[in-house]
C-alpha positions in Angstrom: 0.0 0.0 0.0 1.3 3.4 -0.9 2.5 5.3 1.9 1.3 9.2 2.3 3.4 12.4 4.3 1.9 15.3 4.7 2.3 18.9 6.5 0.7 21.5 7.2 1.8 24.4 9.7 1.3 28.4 10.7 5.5 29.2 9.5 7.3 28.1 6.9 8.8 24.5 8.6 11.4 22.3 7.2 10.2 18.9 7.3 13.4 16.9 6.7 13.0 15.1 9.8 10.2 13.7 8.8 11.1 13.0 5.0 14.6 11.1 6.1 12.6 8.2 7.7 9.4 8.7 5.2 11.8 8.2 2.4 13.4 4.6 4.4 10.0 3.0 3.1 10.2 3.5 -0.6 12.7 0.2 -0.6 15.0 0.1 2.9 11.8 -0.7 5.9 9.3 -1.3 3.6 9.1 -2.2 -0.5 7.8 0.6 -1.8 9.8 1.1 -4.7 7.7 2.2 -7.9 8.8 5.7 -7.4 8.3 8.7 -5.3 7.5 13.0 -5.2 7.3 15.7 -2.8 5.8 19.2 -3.5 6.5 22.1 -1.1 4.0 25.3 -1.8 6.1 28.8 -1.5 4.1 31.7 -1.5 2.1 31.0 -5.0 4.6 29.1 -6.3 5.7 25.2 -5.5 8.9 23.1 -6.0 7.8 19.9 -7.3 10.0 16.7 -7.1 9.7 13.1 -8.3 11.4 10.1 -9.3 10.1 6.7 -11.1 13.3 5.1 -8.7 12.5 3.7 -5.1 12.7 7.0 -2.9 15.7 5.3 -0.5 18.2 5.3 -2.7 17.1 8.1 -5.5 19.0 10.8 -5.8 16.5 13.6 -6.0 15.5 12.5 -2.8 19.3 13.4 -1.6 18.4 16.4 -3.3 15.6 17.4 -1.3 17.1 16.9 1.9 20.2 18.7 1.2 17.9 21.6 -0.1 16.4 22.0 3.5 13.1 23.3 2.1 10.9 25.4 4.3 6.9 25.7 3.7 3.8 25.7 5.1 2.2 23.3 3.3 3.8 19.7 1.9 1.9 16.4 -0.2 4.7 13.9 -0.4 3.8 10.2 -1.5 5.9 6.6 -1.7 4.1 4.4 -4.8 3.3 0.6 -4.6 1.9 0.4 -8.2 -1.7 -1.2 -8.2 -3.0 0.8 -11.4 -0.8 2.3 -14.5 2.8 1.4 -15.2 5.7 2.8 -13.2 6.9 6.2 -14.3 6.7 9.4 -13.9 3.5 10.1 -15.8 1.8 8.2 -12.8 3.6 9.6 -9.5 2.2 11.8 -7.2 1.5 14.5 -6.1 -0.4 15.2 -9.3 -0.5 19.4 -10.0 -2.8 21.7 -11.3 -3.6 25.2 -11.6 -7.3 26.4 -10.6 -8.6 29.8 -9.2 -5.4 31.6 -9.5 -3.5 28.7 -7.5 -1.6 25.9 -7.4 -3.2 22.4 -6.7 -1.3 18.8 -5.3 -3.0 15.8 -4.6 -1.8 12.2 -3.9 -3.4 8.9 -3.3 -3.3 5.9 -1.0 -5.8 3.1 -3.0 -7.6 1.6 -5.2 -10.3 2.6 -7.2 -12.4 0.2 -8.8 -13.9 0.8 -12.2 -13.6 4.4 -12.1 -14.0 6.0 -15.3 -16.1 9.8 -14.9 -16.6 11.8 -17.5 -14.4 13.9 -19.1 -14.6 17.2 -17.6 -14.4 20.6 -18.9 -10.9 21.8 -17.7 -8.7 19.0 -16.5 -7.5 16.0 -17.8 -5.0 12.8 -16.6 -1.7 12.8 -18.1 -1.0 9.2 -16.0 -3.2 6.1 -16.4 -4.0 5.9 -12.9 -7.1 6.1 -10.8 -5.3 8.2 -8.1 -5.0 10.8 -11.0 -8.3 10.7 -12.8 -9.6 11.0 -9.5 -7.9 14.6 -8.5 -9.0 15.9 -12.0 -12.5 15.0 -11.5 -12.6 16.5 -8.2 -11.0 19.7 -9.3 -13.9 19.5 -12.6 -16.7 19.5 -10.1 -15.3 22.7 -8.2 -14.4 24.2 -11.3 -17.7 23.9 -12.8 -19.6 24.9 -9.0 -17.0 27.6 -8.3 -16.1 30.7 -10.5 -13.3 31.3 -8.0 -12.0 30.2 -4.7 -15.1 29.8 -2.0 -14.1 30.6 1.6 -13.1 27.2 3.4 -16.4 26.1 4.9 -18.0 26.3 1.1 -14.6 24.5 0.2 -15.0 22.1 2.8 -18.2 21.0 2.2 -18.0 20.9 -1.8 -14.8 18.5 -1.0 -16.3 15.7 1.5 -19.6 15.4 -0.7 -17.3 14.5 -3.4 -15.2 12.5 -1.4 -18.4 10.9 -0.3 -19.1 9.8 -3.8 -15.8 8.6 -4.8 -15.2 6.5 -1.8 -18.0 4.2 -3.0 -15.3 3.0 -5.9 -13.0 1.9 -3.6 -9.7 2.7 -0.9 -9.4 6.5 -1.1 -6.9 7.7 1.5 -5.8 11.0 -0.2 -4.2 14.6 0.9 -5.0 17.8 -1.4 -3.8 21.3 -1.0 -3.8 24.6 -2.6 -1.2 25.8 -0.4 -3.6 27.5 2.0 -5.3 24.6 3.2 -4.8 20.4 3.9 -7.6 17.9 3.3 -7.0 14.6 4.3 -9.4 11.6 4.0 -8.8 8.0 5.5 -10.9 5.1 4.1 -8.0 2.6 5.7 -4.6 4.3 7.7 -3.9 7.9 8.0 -2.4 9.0 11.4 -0.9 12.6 12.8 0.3 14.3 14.9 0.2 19.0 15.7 3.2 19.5 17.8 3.6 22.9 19.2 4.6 24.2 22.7 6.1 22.9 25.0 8.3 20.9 22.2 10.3 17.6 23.3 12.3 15.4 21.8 11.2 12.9 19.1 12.9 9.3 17.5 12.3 7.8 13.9 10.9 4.8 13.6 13.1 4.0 10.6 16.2 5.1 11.2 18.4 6.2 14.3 18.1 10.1 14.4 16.6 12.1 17.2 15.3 16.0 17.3 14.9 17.6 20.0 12.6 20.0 18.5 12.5 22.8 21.3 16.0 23.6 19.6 14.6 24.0 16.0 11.5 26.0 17.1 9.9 29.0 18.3 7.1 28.7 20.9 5.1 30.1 18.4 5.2 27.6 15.9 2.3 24.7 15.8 3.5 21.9 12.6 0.8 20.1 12.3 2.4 16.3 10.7 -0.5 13.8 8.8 1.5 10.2 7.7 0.0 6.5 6.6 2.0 5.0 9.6 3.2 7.0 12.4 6.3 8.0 11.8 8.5 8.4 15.8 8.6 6.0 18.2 7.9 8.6 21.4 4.9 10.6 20.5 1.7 9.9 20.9 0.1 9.8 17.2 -3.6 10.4 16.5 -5.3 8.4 13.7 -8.0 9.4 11.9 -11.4 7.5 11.9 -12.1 5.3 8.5 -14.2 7.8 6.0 -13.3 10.6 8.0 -12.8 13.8 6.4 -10.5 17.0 8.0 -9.4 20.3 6.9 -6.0 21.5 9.0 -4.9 25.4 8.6 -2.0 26.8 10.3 -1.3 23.5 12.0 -5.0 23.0 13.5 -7.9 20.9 12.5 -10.1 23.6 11.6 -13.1 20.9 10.0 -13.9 17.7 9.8 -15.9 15.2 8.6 -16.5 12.6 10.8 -19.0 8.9 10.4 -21.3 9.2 13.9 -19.8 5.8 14.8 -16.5 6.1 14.1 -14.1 2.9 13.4 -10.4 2.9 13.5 -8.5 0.5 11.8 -5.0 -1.4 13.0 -2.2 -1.5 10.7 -2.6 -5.3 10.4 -7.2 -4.7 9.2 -5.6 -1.6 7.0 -2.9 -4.2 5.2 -5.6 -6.9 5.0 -8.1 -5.1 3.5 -6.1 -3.7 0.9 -5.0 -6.9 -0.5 -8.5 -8.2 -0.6 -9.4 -4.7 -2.9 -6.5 -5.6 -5.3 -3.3 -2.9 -4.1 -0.3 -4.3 -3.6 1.2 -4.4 0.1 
């Protein structure tokens, strides 16, 4: 199953803590090796990064860390191929321009028999699901929405789309337009808003340690959203299957939540995406 990183935070925040042991799975603690990207929003603009090489040992992933990239907003995704061939065509984040802005999506799934209809204004490059699925979403705003709506109207738009999709299959996914974070479980999606008083934190996949009072401000809230927790010492929180949440400036600000929520273990998550057909 893919693996999905994501941040979202009130200053611009390097997240190469995060990335160092994100990147170990794409071939070192895990096999995700069809390729990798990261996209970090700046201002209007966005550096966009991706390789069709397993993210451990790829180069532009040495690239990125040595950059030391600050933003406040960051889609970065780890591909186990279930639909469209590997290369770069097919790796996330996907980008598109709507309203003015910059758009980046990736997705954790499986989508089955997914086909809408050609829409008016975007259109897959790729052959995957993951990427039919971000332009349809952004048709159906585009078509609704002359320009930008304010973030409930957003908000709202998104999870009734999400609502429809989701019947098609897995559909753990992160968009942004650099102001704002959506994130949707149907299986795994975990995170964690640190802010003051910071400690100190471990990697799960690799032997480094921050201590993150030393790399902060007590201003600064970071808000963290990852398929698998990511440290060993923190206390994670997971989102509830088909749950929906908007975070700005490092806070949940919305969310979209079943009335009887269910949250899955690592082990359910794994199991039922085998029976749906991704590869694990």
């Amino acid at each position: 199953m893919c693996q999905l990183l994501g941040m979202n935070c009130n200053t611009p925040t390097d997240i190469m803590f995060s990335f160092e042991g994100f990147r170990r799975r794409g071939g070192i603690t895990d096999h995700h090796a069809d390729g990798f990207g990261i996209g970090f929003f700046e201002g209007k603009g966005v550096r966009l990064f991706h390789d069709d090489k397993p993210s451990a040992n790829s180069p532009v992933a040495d690239l990125v860390r040595a950059y030391q990239i600050k933003s406040e907003n960051v889609v970065a995704h780890i591909r186990k191929a279930s639909q469209g061939q590997t290369s770069l065509a097919n790796t996330h984040p996907f980008m598109r321009e709507m309203w003015g802005g910059y758009w980046l999506f990736a997705h954790n799934g499986h989508l089955i028999d997914f086909f809408p209809e050609q829409g008016e204004f975007f259109h897959p490059v790729g052959t995957t699901d993951s990427e039919r699925a971000f332009c349809h979403i952004l048709n159906r705003l585009r078509t609704r929405f002359a320009v930008r709506p304010d973030d409930d109207t957003l908000f709202d738009a998104i999870a009734g789309l999400t609502h429809e999709i989701r019947k098609f299959g897995l559909f753990n996914f992160m968009l942004s337009d650099g102001i704002a974070l959506f994130a949707h479980a149907s299986t795994l999606l975990h995170y964690i808003v640190r802010q003051a008083p910071f400690g100190k934190a471990r990697l799960l996949d690799d032997d480094v340690m921050v201590d993150f009072a030393e790399v902060t401000t007590p201003n600064d809230r970071v808000a963290v959203i990852a398929t698998l927790p990511l440290t060993r010492d923190e206390s994670w929180s997971q989102l509830a299957v088909n749950e929906l949440v908007m975070f700005r400036e490092g806070n949940i600000v919305r969310h979209d939540r079943p009335e009887n929520p269910v949250y899955m273990s690592a082990e359910e998550g794994l199991e039922i995406a085998r029976a749906a057909g991704v590869s694990v």
